[in-house]
MIPA-287528 format. One record per residue (C-alpha): residue number from 0; x, y, z. Coordinates in nm, 4 decimals, always signed. Example, Ala and Ser with C-alpha at 12.3 -4.5 7.8 and 13.67 -1.06 7.14 Angstrom:
<rec><resi>0</resi><x>+1.2300</x><y>-0.4500</y><z>+0.7800</z></rec>
<rec><resi>1</resi><x>+1.3670</x><y>-0.1060</y><z>+0.7140</z></rec>
//
This chain:
<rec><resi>0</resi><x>+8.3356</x><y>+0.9122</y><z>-7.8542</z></rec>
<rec><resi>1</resi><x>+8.2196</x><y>+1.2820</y><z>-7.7436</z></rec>
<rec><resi>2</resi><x>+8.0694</x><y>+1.3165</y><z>-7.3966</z></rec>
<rec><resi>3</resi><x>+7.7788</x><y>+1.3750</y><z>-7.5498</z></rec>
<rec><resi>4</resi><x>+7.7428</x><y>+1.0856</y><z>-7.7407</z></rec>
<rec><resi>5</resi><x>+7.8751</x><y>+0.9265</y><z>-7.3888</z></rec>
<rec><resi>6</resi><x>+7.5617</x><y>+1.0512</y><z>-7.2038</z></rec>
<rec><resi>7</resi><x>+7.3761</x><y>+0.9994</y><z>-7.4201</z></rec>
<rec><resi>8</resi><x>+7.4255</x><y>+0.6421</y><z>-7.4390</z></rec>
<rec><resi>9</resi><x>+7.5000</x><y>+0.5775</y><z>-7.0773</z></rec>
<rec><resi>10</resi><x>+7.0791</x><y>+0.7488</y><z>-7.0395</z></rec>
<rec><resi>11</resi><x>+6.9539</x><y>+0.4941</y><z>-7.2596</z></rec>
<rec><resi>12</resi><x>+7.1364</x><y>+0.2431</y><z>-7.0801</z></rec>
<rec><resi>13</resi><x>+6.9910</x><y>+0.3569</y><z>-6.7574</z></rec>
<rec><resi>14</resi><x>+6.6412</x><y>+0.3778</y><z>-6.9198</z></rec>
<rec><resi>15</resi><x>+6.6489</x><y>+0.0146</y><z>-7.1043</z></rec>
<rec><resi>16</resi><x>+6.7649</x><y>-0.1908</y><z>-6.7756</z></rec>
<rec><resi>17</resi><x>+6.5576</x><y>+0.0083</y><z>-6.5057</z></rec>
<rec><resi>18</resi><x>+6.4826</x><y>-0.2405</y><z>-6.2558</z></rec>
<rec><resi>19</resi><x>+6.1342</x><y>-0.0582</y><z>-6.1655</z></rec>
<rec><resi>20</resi><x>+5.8957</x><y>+0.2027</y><z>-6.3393</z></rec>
<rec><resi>21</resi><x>+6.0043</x><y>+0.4748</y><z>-6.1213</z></rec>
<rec><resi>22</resi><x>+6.4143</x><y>+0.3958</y><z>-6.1865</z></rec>
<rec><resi>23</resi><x>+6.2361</x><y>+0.3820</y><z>-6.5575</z></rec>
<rec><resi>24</resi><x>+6.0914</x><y>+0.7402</y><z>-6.5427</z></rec>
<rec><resi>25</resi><x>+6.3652</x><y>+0.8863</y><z>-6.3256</z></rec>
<rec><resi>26</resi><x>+6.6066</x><y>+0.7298</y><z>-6.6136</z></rec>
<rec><resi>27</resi><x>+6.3771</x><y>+0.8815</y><z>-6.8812</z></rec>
<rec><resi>28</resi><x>+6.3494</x><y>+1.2267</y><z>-6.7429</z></rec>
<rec><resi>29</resi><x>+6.8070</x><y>+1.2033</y><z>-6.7325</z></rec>
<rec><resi>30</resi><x>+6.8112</x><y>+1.1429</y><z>-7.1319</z></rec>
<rec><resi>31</resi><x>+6.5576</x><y>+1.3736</y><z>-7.2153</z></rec>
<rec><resi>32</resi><x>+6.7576</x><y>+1.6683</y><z>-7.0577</z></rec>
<rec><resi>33</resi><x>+7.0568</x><y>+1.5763</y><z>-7.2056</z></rec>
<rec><resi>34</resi><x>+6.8805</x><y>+1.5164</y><z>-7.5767</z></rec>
<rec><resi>35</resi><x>+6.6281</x><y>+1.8344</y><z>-7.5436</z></rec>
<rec><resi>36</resi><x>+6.7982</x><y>+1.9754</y><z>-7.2897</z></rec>
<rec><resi>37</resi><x>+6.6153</x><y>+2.2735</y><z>-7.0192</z></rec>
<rec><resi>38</resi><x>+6.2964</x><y>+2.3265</y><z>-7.2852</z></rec>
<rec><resi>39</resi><x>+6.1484</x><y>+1.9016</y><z>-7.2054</z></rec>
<rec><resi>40</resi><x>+5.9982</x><y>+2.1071</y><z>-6.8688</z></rec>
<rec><resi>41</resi><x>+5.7120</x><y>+2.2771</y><z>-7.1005</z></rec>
<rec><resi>42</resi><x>+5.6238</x><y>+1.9445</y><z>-7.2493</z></rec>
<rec><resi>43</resi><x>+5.4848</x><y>+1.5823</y><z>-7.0422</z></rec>
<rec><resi>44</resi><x>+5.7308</x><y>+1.3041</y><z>-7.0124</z></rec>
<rec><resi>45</resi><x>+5.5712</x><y>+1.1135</y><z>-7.3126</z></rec>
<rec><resi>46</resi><x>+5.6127</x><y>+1.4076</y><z>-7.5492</z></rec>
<rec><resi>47</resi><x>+5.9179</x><y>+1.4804</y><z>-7.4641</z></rec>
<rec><resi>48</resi><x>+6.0205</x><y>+1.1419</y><z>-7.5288</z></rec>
<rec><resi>49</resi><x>+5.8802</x><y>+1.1511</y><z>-7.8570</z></rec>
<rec><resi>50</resi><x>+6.0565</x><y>+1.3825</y><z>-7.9521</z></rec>
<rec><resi>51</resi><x>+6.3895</x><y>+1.2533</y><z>-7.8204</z></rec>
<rec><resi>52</resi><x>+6.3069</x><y>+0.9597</y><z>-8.0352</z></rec>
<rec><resi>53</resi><x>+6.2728</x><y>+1.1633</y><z>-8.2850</z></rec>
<rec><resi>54</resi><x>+6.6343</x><y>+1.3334</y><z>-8.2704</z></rec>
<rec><resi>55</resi><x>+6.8025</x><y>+1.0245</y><z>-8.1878</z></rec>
<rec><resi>56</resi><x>+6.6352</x><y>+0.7457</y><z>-8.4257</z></rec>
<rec><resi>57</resi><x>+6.4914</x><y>+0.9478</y><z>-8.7133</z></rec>
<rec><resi>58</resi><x>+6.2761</x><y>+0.7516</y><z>-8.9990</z></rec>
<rec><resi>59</resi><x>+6.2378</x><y>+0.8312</y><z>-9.3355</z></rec>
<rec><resi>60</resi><x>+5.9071</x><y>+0.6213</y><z>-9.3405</z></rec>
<rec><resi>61</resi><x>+5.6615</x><y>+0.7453</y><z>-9.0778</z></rec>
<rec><resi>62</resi><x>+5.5233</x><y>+0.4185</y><z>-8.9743</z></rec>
<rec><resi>63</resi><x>+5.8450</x><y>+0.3053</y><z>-8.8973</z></rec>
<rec><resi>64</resi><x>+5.8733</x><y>+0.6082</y><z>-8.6858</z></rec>
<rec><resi>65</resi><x>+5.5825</x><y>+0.5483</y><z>-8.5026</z></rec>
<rec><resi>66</resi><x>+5.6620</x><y>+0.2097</y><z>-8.3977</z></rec>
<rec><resi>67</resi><x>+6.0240</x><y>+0.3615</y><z>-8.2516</z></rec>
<rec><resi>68</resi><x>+5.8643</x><y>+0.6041</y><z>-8.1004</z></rec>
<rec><resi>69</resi><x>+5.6196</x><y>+0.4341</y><z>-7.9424</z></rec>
<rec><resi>70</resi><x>+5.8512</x><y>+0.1042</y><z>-7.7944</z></rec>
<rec><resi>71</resi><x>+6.1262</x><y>+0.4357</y><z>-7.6967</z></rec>
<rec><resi>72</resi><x>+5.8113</x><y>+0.5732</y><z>-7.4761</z></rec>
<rec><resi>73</resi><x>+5.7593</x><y>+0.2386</y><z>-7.3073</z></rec>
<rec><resi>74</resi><x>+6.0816</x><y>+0.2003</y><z>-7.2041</z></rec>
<rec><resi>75</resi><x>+6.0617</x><y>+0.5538</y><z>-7.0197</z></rec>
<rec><resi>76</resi><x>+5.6728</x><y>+0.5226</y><z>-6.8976</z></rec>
<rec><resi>77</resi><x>+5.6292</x><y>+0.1931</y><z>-6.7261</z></rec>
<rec><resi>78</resi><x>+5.2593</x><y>+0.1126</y><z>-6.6679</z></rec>
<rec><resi>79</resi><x>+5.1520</x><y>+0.2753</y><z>-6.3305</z></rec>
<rec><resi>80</resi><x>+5.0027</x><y>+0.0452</y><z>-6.0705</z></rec>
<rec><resi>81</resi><x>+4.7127</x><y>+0.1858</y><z>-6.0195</z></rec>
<rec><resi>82</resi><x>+4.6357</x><y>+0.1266</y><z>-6.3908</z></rec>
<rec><resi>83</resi><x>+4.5046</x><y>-0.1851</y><z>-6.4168</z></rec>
<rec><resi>84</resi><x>+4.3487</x><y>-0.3732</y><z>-6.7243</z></rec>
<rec><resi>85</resi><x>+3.9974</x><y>-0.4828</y><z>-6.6590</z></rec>
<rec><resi>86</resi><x>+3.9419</x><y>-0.8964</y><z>-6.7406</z></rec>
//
């Protein structure tokens, strides 16, 4: 295995078992700059994480895609306390 390959994976590790939404986010922001390198700075964390879905799960069928993306960004953007659902 490359070291890229080895950060790579090690990020997503980091980002899947983060203990809290800001170990999440911090985790998030690691893989990002390894996947998309210095140029995920012009772009918010949820774009940029799209995109690193993007490059490292690619789908031929764009629904599919969609759905990766979308569970990828949850697992990097926790819900923020202050945002609360409304019973």
């Amino acid at each position: 295995m490359n070291r890229y390959t080895e950060l790579v994976n090690a990020r997503y590790e980091d980002m899947m078992f983060a203990k809290s939404a800001e170990e999440a986010r911090k985790a998030a922001h690691r893989l990002v700059r390894v996947v998309l390198g210095e140029n995920y700075q012009a772009a918010s964390l949820e774009d940029a994480l799209r995109e690193t879905c993007r490059k490292l799960r690619p789908s031929p069928d764009p629904r599919e895609q969609i759905r990766f993306e979308t569970e990828f960004i949850e697992l990097g953007i926790w819900p923020v306390p202050a945002q609360t659902i409304a019973a």
